[in-house]
N, C-alpha and C positions, 0 to 999 in steps of 0.2 A: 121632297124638294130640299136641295143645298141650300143653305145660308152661309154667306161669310161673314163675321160680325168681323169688323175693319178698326183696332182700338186707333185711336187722334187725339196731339195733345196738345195743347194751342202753346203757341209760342212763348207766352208768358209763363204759364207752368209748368214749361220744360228748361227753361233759363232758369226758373228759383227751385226747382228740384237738387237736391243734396243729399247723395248715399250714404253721405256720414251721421246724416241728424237723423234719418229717415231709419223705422225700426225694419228693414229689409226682412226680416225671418218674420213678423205678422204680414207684412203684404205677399212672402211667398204663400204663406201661410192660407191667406183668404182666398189668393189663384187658385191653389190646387184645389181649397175644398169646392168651389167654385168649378174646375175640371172636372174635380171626383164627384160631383154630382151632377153636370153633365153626362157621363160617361153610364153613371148608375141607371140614368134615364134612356139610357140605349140612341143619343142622339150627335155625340162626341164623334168628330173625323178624325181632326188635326185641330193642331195648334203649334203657335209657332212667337217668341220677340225677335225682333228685326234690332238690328246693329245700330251704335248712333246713325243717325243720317251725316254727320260729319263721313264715316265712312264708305256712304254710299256715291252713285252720282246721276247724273238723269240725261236721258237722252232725248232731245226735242228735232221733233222731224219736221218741223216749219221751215227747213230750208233743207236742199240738197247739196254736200253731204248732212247727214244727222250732225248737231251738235250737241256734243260729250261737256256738261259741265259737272264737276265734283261736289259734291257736300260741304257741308250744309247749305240750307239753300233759303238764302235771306228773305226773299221774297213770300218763303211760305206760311200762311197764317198759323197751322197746324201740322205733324208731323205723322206718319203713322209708323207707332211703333211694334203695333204687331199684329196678331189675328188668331179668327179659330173660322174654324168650318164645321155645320151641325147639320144635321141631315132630320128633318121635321115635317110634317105632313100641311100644317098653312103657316101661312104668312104670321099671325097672331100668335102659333108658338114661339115662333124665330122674336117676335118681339117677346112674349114671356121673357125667353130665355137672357135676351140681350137687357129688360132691364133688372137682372139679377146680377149681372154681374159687378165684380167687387172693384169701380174703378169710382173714383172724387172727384174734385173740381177742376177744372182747367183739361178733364180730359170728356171723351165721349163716343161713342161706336158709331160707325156708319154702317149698317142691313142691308145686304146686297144680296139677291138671289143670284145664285149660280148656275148660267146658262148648263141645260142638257143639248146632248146631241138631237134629239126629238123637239126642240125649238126651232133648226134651222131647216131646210128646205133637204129632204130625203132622198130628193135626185139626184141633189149635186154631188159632182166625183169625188170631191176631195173630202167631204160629211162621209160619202160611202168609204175611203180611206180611213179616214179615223177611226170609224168603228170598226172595221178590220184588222188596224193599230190594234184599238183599245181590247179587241177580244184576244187576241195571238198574245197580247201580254197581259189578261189576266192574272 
């Protein structure tokens, strides 16, 4: 099974966060060994940090046309700055694994299994598409 562990960092310890004070070479530092021992474990996909959300922008389909609003987004309690994806045999790994990781306060993962194509209904044409996709570009 897929896991996405989804890092979130609440609004208030993304606003007093400061690159300058902050020892940036021990927090890479903790990631990677953190990665590298995921990776060791044979259970590492991807991993990825996303942009400020000032950069981003969000599109909400509650009305037709979609509307496009930009970054940052005041409303939001919490921001999600990045993610990894682990591939682990239950649920109870995917948590191991997620409360190892090297993040403090003000932040925290949200666990989401990663739909397989074997979850959705086998008949449908466009399920049979995908995996037709998904194998042609193995």
């Amino acid at each position: 099974m897929r896991y996405m562990l989804i890092m979130q960092v609440d609004a208030e310890a993304a606003a007093a966060f400061d690159p300058t004070t902050t020892d940036m070479s021990e927090a890479y530092a903790a990631m990677g060994r953190y990665n590298e021992e995921l990776q060791k474990a044979g259970v590492f996909l991807s991993a990825e940090g996303l942009s400020d959300a000032a950069e981003g922008f969000r599109v909400d389909f509650t009305s037709a046309p979609p509307v496009v609003t930009d970054g940052p987004y005041a409303e939001a309690k919490e921001v999600f700055t990045g993610f990894w994806i682990i591939e682990v045999a239950t649920r109870e790994e995917a948590e191991h694994w997620a409360r190892k990781c090297p993040l403090g306060p003000g932040t925290a993962l949200e666990v989401r299994r990663v739909n397989e194509l074997s979850d959705f209904d086998q008949n449908d044409e466009w399920v049979t598409k995908e995996q037709e996709w998904r194998a042609a570009n193995a």
